[in-house]
N, C-alpha and C positions, 0 to 999 in steps of 0.2 A: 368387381365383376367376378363373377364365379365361373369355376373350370367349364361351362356350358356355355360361356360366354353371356354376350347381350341379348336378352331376350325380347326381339321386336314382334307381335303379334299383330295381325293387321284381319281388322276385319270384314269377313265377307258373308253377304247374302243376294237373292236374286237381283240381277238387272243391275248390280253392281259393275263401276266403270271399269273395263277392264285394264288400261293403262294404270290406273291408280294403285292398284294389285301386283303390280307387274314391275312397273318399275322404278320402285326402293329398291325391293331386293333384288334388284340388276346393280345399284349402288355400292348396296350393303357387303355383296359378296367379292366387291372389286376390292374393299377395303382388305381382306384378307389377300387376298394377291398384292396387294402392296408392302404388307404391314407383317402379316402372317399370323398365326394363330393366336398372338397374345392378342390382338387386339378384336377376335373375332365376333361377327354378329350371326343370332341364332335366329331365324325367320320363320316364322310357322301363319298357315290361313286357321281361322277360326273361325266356326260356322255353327249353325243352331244344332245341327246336326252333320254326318260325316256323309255326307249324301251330293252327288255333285252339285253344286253351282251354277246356275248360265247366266253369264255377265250379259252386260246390254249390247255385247259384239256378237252374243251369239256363244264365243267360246265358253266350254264349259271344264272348273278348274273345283278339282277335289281339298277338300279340308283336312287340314295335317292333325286337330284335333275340334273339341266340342267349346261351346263357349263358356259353360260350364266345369269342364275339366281344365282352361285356361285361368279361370278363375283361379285354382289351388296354385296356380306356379306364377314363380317372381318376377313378374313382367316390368321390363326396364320403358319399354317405346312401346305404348300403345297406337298403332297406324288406323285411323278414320276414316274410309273413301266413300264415296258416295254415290248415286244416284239420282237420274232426272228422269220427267217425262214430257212428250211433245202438251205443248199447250198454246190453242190456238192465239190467244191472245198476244200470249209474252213469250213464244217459240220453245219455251224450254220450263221446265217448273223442277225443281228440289220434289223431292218424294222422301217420308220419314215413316220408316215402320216402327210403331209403338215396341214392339217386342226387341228390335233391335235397338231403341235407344234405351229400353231399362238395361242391355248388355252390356250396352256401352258405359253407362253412370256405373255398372258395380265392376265392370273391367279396371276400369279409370281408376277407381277408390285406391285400386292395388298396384298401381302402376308409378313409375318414377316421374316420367313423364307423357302425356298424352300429345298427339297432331293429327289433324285435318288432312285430308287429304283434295284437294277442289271443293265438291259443292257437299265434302263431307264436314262442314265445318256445322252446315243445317244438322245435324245429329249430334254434335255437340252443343248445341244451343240448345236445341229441344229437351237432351241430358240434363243444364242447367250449369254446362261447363265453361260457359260461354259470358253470364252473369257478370258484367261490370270491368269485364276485360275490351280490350281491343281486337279487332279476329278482320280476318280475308277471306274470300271467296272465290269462285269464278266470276268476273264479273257479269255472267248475265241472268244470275239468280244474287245479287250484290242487295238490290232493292228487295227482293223478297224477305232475304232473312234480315234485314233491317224494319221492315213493317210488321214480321209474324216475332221478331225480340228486338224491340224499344231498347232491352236495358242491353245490351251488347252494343258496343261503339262499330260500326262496320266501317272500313277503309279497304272498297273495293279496288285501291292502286297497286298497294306492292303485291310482288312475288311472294312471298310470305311474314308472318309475323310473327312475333314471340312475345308472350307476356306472361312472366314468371314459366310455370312448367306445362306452362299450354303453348302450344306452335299450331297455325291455321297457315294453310296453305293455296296460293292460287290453284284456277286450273291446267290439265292436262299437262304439257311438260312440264312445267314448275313445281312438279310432283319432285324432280329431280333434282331441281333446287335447294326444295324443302329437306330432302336427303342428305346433299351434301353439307346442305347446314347445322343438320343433326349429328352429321361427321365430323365437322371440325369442328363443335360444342364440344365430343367426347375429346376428336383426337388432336386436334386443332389445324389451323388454316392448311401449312403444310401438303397434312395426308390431303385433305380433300382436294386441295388442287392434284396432287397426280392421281385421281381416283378422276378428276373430271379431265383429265388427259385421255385416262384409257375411255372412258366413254365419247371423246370426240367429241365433247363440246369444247366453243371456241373461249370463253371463260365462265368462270365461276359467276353468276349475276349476284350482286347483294339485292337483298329482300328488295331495297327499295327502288328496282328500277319498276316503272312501270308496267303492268301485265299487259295491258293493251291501253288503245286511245279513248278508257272511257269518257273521259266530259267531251266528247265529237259525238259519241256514239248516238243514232237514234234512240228515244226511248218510247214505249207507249205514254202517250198522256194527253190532256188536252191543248185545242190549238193554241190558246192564252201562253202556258207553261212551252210551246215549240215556239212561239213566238219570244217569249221571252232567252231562253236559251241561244238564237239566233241572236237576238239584240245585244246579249254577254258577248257573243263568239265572234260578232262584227265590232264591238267597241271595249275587249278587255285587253288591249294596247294603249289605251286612252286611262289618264285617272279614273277611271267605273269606279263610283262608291255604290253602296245598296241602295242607297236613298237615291240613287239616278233609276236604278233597274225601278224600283215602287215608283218613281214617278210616272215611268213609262208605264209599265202597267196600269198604274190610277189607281194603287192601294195603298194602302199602309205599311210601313216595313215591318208591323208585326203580323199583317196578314200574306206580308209575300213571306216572310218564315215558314209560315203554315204553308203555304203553297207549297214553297217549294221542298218542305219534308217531306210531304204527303207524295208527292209526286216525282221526286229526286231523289228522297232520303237523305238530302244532307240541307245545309245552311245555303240563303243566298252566298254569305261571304266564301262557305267555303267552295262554292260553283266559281264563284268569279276568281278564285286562288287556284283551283285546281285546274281549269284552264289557261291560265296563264304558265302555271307550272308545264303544262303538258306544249304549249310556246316554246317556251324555253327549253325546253327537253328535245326539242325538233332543230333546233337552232345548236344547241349542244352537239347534237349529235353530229349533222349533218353542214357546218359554218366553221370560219376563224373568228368569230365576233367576237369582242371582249366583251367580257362579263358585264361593263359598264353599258356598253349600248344592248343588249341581250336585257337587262333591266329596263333601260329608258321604253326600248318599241316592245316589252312584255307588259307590259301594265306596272311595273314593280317600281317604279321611281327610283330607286337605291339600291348600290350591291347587298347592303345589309337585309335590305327585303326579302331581294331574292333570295339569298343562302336560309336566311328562318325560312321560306317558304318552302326548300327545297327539304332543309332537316323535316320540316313538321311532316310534310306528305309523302317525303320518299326515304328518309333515313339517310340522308347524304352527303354532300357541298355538290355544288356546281361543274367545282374544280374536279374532284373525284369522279362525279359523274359523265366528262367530258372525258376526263383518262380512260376510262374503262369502256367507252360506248362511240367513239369519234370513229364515224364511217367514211 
């Protein structure tokens, strides 16, 4: 780190979220009141030009430099936020300016490591930053950026992700997740707990608690794919293999695959895991059950099920997840 400290550059353009902008460096600069100058971070906006900003709140936030003159200096954290717009369909749509994701691919080149910020993970992908990694989003552009990049693994569950020196992050507060785990990467666990003291949150969540109840969520789709989702979500307490859900629908399990990418974005298997995870997550949270009966009436037959099930989708154990989340 050089006497200028960490250089986090986060970038902005119109109609950009403005939480996403806002608050890292409410994280960032707690760390120096913790820690003090040796460990400080240097936050700068970058923008096409120095010209104000209007985020999609309306507020309007000046650039500390150009994208261009970002370019020449040592950027340690490159910061990604993003932008939506209303769409009648699917309420919400990712929006990708060409000119800002070439920014972004020659920012990144120079950068230690780059992150998402919400549904700024869509300009990482479109970058080609995104390319055979695993990434997060908000989940209600989760299926978008899974059907506009195939080759990006999407796991619209956790809080955030990290794969090698890319980090994608969920929506809107989990901005600040994503923060503090960029914190305790540099400074370790420690700072970032007293950095999430002075911000008043109640703990630090690992990446992998769930961001919201996506497999409950409505989604758009056809009545077949709501009716089969319904059929998952009344019988995944039950042994449900895939070959039950294809029966029920009267197709093939390589046609209910296809179904259900096209229309889900993921696997049947991995619909009927990921609800049952989200079972259990509910039952975790808010029960004394043992883990054994927690398994039986989740769909999971075996505590060893459930715990792979729990590492694969949420980075966890059970046991972990019960400590940190028991209401």
């Amino acid at each position: 780190m050089s006497a200028l400290g960490r250089l986090v550059v986060i970038v902005v353009f119109e109609g950009v979220d403005l939480l996403d902008i806002t608050g890292p460096p409410e994280v960032f600069s707690l760390v120096r009141r913790e820690v003090g100058e040796a460990a400080d971070y240097r936050v700068v906006l970058a923008a096409a030009t120095m010209d104000p900003v209007t985020t999609a709140a309306g507020v309007r936030v000046l650039p500390d430099t150009t994208f261009e003159e970002a370019v020449a200096g040592r950027i340690d954290t490159l910061l990604v936020p993003g932008a939506v717009e209303a769409d009648r369909e699917r309420g919400v749509r990712a929006v990708t300016d060409p000119s800002v994701v070439s920014w972004v691919r020659t920012l990144a080149g120079g950068a230690r490591r780059v992150a998402s910020v919400c549904v700024g993970a869509h300009l990482l992908a479109a970058a080609g930053l995104l390319d055979g990694r695993r990434a997060t989003t908000h989940w209600s552009t989760a299926r978008q950026l899974a059907a506009e990049h195939p080759e990006v693994e999407v796991d619209a569950d956790p809080i955030f992700v990290r794969d090698g020196a890319v980090w994608t992050g969920a929506g809107i507060s989990a901005c600040l997740d994503l923060s503090l785990a960029l914190v305790a990467d540099d400074l370790g666990e420690a700072v970032a707990l007293r950095v999430a003291r002075q911000l008043v949150m109640y703990l630090k969540r690992p990446g992998g608690q769930s961001q919201f109840s996506v497999p409950l969520e409505p989604v758009s789709g056809s009545r077949r794919v709501e009716d089969l989702r319904h059929h998952v979500l009344r019988c995944a307490g039950e042994p449900l293999t895939v070959a039950d859900v294809a029966a029920h629908a009267h197709v093939s399990e390589r046609q209910l695959t296809r179904i259900f990418k096209a229309e889900l974005g993921m696997t049947p298997g991995a619909y009927i895991e990921s609800v049952r995870v989200e079972r259990a997550r509910q039952r975790l949270e808010t029960t004394d059950d043992t883990l054994e009966h927690i398994a039986g009436t989740c769909g999971f037959g075996t505590v060893d099920t459930l715990v792979r099930a729990f590492r694969r989708r949420l980075g966890t154990t059970p046991t972990e997840y019960r400590r940190r989340f028991r209401t």
